[in-house]
N, CA, C and O of each residue as an XYZ file, in Angstrom:
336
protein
N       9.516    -10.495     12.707
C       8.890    -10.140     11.444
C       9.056    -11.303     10.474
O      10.089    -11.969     10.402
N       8.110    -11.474      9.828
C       8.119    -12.536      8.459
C       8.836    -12.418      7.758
O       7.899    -12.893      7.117
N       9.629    -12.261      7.104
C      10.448    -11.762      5.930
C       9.794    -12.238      4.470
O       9.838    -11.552      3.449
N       9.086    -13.755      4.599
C       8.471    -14.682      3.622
C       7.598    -13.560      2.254
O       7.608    -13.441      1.029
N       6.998    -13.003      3.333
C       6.040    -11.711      2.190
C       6.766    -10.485      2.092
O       6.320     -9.511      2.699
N       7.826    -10.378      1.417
C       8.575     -8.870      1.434
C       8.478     -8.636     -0.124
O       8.949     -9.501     -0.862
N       8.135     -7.976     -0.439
C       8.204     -6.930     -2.019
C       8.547     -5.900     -1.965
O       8.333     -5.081     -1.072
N       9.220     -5.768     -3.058
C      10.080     -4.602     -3.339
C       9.438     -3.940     -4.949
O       9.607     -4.523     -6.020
N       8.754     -2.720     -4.798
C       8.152     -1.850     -5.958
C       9.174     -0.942     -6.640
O       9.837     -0.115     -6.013
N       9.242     -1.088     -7.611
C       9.798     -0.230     -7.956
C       9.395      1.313     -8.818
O       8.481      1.074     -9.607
N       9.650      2.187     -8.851
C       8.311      3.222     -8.926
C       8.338      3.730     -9.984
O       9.469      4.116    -10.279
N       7.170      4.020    -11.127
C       7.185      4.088    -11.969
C       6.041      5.438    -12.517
O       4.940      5.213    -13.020
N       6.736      7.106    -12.225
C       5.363      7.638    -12.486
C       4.324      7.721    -13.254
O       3.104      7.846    -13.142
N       5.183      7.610    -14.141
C       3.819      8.000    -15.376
C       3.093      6.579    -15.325
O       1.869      6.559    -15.193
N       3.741      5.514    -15.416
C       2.557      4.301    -15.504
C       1.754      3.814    -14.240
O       0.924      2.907    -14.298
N       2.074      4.491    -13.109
C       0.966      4.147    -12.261
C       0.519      5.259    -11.290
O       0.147      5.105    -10.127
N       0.645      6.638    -12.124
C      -0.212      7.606    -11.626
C      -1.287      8.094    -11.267
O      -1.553      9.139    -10.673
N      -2.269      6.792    -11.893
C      -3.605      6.717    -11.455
C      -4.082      5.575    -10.783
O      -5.268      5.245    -10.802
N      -3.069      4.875    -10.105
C      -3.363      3.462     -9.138
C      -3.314      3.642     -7.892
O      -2.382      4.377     -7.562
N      -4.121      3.161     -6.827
C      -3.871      3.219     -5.197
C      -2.979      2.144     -6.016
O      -3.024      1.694     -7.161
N      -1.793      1.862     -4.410
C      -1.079      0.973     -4.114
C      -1.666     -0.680     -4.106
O      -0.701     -1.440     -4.027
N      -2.638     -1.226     -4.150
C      -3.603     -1.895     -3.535
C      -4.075     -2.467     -4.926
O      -4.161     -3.691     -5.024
N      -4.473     -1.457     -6.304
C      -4.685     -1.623     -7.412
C      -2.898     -2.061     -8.245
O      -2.533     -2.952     -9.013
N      -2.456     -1.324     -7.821
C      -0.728     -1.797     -8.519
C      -0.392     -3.202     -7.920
O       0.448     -3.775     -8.614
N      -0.803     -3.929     -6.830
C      -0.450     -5.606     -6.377
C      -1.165     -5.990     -7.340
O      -0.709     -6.368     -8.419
N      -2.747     -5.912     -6.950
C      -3.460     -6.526     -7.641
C      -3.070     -6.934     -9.308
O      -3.009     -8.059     -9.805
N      -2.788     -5.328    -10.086
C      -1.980     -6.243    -11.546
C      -0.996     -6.629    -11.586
O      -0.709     -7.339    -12.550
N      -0.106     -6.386    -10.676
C       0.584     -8.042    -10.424
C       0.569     -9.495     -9.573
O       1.375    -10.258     -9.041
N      -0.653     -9.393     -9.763
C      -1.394    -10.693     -8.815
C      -0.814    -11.192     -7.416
O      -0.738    -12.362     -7.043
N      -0.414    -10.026     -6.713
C      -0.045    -10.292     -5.312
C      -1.301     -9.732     -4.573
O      -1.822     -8.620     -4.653
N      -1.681    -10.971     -3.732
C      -2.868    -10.735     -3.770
C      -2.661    -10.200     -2.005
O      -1.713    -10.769     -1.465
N      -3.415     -9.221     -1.118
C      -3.267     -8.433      0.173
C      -5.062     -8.283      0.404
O      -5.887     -7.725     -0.320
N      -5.238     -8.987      1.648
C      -6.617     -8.762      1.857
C      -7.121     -7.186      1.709
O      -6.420     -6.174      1.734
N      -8.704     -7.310      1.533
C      -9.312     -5.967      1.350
C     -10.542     -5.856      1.629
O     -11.160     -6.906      1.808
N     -11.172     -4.728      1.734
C     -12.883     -4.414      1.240
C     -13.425     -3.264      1.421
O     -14.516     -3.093      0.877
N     -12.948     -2.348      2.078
C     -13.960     -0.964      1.633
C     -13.549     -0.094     -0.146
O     -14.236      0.628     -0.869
N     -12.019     -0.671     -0.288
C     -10.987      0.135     -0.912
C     -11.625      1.695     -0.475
O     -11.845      2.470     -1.406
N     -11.875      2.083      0.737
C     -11.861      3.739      0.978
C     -10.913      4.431      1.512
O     -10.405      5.512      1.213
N     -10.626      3.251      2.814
C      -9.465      4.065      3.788
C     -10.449      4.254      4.757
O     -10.420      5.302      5.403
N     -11.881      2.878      5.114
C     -12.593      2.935      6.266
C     -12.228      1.996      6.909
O     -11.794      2.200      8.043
N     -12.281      0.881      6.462
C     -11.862     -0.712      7.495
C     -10.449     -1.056      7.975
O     -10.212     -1.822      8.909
N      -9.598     -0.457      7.292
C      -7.982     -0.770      7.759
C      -7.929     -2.107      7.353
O      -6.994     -2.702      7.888
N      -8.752     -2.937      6.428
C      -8.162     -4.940      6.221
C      -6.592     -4.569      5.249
O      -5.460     -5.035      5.377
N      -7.106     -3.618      4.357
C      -5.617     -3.543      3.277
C      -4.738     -3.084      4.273
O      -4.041     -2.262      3.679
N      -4.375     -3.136      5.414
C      -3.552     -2.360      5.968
C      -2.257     -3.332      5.770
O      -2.432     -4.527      6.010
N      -0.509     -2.737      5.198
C       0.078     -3.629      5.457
C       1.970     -2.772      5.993
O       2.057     -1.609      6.388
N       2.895     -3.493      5.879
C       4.026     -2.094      6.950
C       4.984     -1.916      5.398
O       5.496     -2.580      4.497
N       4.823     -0.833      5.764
C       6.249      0.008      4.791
C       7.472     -0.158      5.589
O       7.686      0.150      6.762
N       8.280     -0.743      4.654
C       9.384     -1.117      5.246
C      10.436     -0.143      4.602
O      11.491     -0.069      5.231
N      10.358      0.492      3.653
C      11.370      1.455      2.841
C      10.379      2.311      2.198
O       9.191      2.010      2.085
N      10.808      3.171      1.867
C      10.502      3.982      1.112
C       9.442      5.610      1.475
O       9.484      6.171      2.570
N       8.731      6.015      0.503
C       7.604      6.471      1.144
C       6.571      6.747     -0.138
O       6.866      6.932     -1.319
N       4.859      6.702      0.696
C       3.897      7.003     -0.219
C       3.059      8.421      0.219
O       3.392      9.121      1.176
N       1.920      8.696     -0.662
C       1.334      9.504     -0.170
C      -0.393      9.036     -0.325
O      -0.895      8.184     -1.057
N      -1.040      9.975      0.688
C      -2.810      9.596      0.630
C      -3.214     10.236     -0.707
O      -2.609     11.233     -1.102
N      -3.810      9.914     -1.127
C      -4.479     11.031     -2.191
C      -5.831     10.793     -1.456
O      -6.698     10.740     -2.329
N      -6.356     10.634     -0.272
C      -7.748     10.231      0.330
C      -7.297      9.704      1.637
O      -7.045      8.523      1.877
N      -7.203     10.924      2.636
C      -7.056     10.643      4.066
C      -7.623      9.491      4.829
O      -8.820      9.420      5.109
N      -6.684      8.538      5.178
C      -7.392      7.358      6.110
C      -8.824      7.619      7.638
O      -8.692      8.356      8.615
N      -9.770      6.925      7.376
C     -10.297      7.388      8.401
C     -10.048      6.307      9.257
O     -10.166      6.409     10.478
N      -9.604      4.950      8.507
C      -9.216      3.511      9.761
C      -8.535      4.542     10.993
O      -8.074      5.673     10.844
N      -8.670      3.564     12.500
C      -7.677      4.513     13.661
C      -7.182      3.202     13.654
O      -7.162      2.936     14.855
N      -6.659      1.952     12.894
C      -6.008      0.886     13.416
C      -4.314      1.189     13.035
O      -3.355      0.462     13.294
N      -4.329      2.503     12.341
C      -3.049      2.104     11.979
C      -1.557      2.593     12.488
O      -1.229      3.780     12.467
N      -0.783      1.642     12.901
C       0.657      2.021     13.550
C       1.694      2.417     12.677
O       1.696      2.259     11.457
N       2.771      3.056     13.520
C       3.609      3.230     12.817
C       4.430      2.298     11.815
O       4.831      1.165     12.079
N       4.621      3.054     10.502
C       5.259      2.377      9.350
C       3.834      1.320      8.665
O       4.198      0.336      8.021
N       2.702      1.488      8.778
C       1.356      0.483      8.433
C       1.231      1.284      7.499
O       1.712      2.394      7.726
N       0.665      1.108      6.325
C      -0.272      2.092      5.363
C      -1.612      1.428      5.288
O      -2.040      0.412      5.835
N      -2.114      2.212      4.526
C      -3.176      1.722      3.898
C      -3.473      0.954      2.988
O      -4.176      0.174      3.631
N      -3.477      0.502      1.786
C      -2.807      0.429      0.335
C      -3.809      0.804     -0.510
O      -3.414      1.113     -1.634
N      -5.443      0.901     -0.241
C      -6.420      1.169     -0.875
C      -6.182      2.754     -1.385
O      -6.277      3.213     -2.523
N      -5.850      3.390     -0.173
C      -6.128      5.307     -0.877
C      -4.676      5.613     -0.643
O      -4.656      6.751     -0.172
N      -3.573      5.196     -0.732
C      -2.001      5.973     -1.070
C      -1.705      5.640     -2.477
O      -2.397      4.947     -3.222
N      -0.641      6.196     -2.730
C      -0.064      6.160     -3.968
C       2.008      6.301     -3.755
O       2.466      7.371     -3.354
N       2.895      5.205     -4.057
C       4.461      5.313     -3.919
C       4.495      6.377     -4.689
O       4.013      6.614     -5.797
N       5.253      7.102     -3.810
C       6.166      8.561     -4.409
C       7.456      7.943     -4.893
O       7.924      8.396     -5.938
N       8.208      6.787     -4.156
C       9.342      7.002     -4.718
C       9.555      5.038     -4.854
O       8.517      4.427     -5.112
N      10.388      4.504     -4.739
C      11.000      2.696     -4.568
C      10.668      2.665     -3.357
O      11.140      3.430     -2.516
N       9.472      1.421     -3.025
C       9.042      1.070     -1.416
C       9.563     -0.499     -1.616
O       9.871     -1.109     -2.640
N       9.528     -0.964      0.009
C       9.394     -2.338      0.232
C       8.711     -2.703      1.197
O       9.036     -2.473      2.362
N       7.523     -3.411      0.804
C       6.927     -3.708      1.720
C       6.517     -5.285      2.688
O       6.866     -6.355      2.190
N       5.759     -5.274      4.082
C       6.035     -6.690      4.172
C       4.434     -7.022      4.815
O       3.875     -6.930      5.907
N       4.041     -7.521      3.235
C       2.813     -8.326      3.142
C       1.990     -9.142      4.463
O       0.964     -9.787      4.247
């Protein structure tokens, strides 16, 4: 594993209760490839290394393995780390 791209979120409800995961990098300019933002192509796909999130918009990608998310349609429930 890379270690080079590892971030660590720290979770914040009320201020990012209305962000996919995917929109919360982005305003902090960590930038994670993309393009349907639906939860059709799997490109945002990247591995949860701690923590956990939830879908608010069920993935239809089938690329994804265990500990992968999505980042376009979840949202951190709690402190994740992830590896870019």
């Amino acid at each position: 594993m890379d270690h080079k791209n590892i971030v660590s979120f720290y979770y914040q409800h009320n201020k990012y209760k209305h962000f996919s995961l995917l929109e919360i990098l982005e305003k902090y300019q960590i930038k994670i490839n993309f393009q349907c933002r639906s939860g059709y192509c799997g490109v945002c796909k990247i591995t949860l290394l701690k923590g956990q999130i939830k879908y608010y918009r069920e993935p239809l990608a089938s690329c994804i393995n265990n500990n992968e998310i999505l980042s376009c349609c979840c949202i951190p429930v709690e402190n994740i780390k992830l590896n870019l």
